[in-house]
N, C-alpha and C positions, 0 to 999 in steps of 0.2 A: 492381398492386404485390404482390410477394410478402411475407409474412409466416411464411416456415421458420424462424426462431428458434434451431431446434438439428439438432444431425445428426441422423441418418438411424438408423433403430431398425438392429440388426445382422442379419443373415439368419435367426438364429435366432427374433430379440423379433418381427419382420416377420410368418415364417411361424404363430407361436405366437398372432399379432391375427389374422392371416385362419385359420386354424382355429376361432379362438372366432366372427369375425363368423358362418362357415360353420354355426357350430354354432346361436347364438342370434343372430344378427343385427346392425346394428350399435345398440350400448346408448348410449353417449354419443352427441350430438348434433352432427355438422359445425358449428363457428360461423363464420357470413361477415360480412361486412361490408356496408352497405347498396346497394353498386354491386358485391357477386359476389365479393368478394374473399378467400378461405378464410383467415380470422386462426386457425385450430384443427381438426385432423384430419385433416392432410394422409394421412396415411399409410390414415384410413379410407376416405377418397375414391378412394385411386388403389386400395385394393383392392376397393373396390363397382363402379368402372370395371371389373379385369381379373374380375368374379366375373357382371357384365353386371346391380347391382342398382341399382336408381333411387330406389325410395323411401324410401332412406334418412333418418332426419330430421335438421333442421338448425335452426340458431337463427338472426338474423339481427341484430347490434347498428347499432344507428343513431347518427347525431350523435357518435359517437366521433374524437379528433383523433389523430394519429397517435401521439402521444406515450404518448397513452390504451391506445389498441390494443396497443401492443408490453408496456405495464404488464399490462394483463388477456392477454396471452398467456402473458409470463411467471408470471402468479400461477396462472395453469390446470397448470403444468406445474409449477411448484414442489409444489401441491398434491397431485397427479395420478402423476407420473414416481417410480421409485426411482430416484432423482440421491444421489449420494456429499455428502460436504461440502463436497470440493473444486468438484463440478458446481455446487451450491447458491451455492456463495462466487462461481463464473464470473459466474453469473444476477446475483446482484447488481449486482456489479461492473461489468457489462456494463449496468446501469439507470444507473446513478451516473455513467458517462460519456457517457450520450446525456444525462441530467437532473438532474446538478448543481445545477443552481439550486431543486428540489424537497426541501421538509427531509426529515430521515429519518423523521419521522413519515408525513408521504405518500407516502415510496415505500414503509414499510412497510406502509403500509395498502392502497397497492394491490396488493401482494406477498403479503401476508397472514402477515407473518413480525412477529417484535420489534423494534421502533424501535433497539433497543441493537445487534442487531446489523448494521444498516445503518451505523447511527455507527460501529464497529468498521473495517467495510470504507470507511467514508468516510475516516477517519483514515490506512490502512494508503496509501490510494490516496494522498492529498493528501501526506504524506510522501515518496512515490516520483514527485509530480510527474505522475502522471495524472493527476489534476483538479485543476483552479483552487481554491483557500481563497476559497470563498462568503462576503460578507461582509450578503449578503442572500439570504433565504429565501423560496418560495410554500409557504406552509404548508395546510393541510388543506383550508382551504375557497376556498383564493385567494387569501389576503392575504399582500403584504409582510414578512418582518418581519427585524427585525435577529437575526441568527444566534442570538448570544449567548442568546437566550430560550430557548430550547432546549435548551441545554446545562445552563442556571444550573435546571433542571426539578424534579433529584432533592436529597434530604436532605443527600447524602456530597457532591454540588457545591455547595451552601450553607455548609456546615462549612469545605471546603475557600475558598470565596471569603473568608467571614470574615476565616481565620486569614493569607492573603493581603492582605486589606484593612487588619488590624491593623499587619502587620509591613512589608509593602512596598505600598503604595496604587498604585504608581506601574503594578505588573502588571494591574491591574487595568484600566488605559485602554487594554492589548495585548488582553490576552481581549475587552473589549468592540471594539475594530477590527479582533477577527477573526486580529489578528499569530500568537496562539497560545492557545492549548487552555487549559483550565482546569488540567487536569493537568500540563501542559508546567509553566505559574506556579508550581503549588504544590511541584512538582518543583523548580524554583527556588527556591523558598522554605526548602528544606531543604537544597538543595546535592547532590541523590543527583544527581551527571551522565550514570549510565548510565542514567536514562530520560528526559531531556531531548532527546526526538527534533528539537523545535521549534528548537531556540540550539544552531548551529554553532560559537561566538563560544566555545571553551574551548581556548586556545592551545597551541601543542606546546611542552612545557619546551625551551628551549634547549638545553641540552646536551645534550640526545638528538636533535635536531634536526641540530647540526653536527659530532656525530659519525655520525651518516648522511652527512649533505651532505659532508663527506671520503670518504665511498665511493664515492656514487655521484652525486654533482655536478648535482643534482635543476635541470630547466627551468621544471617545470609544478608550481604546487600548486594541486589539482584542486577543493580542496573549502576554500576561504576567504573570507577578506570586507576592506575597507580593513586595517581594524587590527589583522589579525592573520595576514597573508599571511607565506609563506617564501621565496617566488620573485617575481624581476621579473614573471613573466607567471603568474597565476592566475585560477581561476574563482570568481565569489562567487555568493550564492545566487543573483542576479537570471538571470546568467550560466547556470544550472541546469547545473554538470558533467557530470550524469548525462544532457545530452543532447549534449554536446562529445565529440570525436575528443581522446582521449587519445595521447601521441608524447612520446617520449626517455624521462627519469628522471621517474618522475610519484612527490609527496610525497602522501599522504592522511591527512586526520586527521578522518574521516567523521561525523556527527552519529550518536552515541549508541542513540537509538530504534531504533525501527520499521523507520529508513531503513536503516539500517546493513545488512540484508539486498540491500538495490539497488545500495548503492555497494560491496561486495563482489562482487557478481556482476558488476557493470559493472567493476571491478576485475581480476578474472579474463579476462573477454573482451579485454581493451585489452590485459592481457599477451599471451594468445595470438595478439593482433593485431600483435605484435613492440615495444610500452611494457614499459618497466620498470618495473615496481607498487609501494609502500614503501607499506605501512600503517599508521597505530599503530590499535590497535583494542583492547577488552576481552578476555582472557586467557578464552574462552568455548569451551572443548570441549562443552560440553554441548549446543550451539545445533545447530541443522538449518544457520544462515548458515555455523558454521566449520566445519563437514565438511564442505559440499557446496563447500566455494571455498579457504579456505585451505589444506587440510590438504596439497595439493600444492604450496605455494608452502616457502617457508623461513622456520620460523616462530624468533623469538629472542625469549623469555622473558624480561618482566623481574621478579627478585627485589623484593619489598618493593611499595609503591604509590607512584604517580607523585604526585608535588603539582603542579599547576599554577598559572602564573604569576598572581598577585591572589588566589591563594586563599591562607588559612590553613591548612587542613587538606589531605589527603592524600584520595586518589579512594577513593570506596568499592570499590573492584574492580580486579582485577589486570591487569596490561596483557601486549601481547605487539605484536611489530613483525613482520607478516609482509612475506616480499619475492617478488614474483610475476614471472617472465618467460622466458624461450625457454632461457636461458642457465643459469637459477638449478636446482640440484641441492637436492630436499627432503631437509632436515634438520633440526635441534633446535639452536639455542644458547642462554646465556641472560648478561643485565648484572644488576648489582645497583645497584638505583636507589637505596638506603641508604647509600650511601660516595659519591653523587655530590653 
């Protein structure tokens, strides 16, 4: 079985290894597997082959299960490699979705990185729907355990459960089933909606809703749930939009967080794929998500802050309606949600 793991060094970093083995030998050690198998050096091997040396040394791990193996590859080369942070984020990422069910603490230990930032990338993933929401863990030494142990670990997630436990108890029986994030709740607990990646469930004001739906006479809303759909046919979260073929006037009104990078870029595609795209989304020039996806669509501004339906108050952040599609000519308008 192979174990290559990453590309291939470039003709330069190539000939720069076989120069130095040429010069002093090879220094690190080939590591195989207990039936032959090269889990580490590939690149020194094939050039001791073309240089005709044999006594190369090498290490030899035994009793390793495969899961094992590709963990201690990758921590050789996290260690070892100049990887960017983007490379670095690949590596993980790429752990996370062969071993999900492993807490962040053991994949960062067998990584040799910070537990924090495995949780980082476990979040970003489970948001965009690449890995399942674990609601059980094998933590360090093997055992079982319920997620939640893990998270509730530090000072600031104890605070924060508290002040959740005081005020709403009831978030409390989601974070322990796993439904959602500690931060998600307490994010709840305060009503800030633009970091509630987790609760879709924050409805489009009606009358920004059906003065779109007069324009463009929407089929599909892509991203809702029973109670608060816009269209005869939509998708709820079970439904995962972000893995559906989007067609005709598509409504969005995308979760907040994390995700909101995936359902914009999935956004963008489905337009170029001939959908008509209608966003409502956070007024966010600032973000790497709205230049790299909206800034070509037709973006209209809305003055003032939207309030949403059940809420008392008014969104902390500014809104905008982009409109994405074949047809659509980039430009600027805006409504004033304070006279509506």
């Amino acid at each position: 079985m192979g174990y290559q793991l990453f590309p291939d060094l470039t003709p330069e970093e190539y000939n720069e290894l076989k120069e130095d083995i040429i010069s002093r030998g090879v220094q690190i050690p080939i590591e195989l597997d207990d039936i032959g198998n090269v889990l580490d050096g590939h690149n020194r091997l094939k050039i001791c082959k073309e240089l005709g040396i044999s006594d190369y040394p090498t290490i030899t791990r035994f009793d390793l299960t495969e899961e094992e193996k590709k963990l201690h590859i990758r921590k050789l080369n996290l260690a070892r490699r100049h990887l960017s942070q983007d490379q670095k984020r690949k590596l993980i990422n790429q752990q996370l979705k062969e071993t999900p069910q492993l807490s962040d603490r053991r994949i960062a230990k067998g990584l040799g990185i910070d537990h924090k930032t495995v949780g980082t990338a476990r979040q970003d993933l489970e948001g965009c729907g690449e890995i399942p929401h674990i609601k059980e863990i094998i933590d360090t030494i093997g055992r079982k355990q319920p997620r939640h142990r893990s998270v509730y670990s530090t000072g600031a997630s104890q605070e924060k459960l508290k002040a959740i436990a005081d005020k709403k108890p009831e978030l409390i029986e989601k974070v322990d089933a796993g439904e959602i994030t500690i931060n998600a709740a307490f994010h709840l607990l305060r009503g800030d909606w633009y970091q509630m990646s987790e609760t879709p469930e924050w409805e489009t004001p009606q009358w920004l809703f059906d003065l779109l739906n007069d324009e463009f006479s929407f089929t599909l809303d892509v991203c809702a749930s029973e109670a608060n759909h816009k269209c005869e046919r939509y998708f709820s979260r079970q439904d995962n939009g972000l893995s559906q073929r989007w067609a005709g006037a598509c409504w969005v009104n995308p979760p907040y967080g994390r995700e909101i990078k995936a359902w914009m870029q999935k956004a963008k595609t489905e337009s170029e794929n001939g959908a008509t795209v209608v966003c409502l989304v956070p007024a966010r020039p600032d973000t790497e998500w709205w230049w790299e996806n909206c800034i070509q669509g037709e973006i209209r501004f809305i003055r003032g802050r939207l309030q949403w339906p059940g809420s008392n108050t008014a969104a902390p952040f500014p809104s905008a309606v982009v409109v994405m599609g074949k047809q659509i000519n980039a430009k600027v308008i805006w409504w004033d949600a304070q006279k509506r």
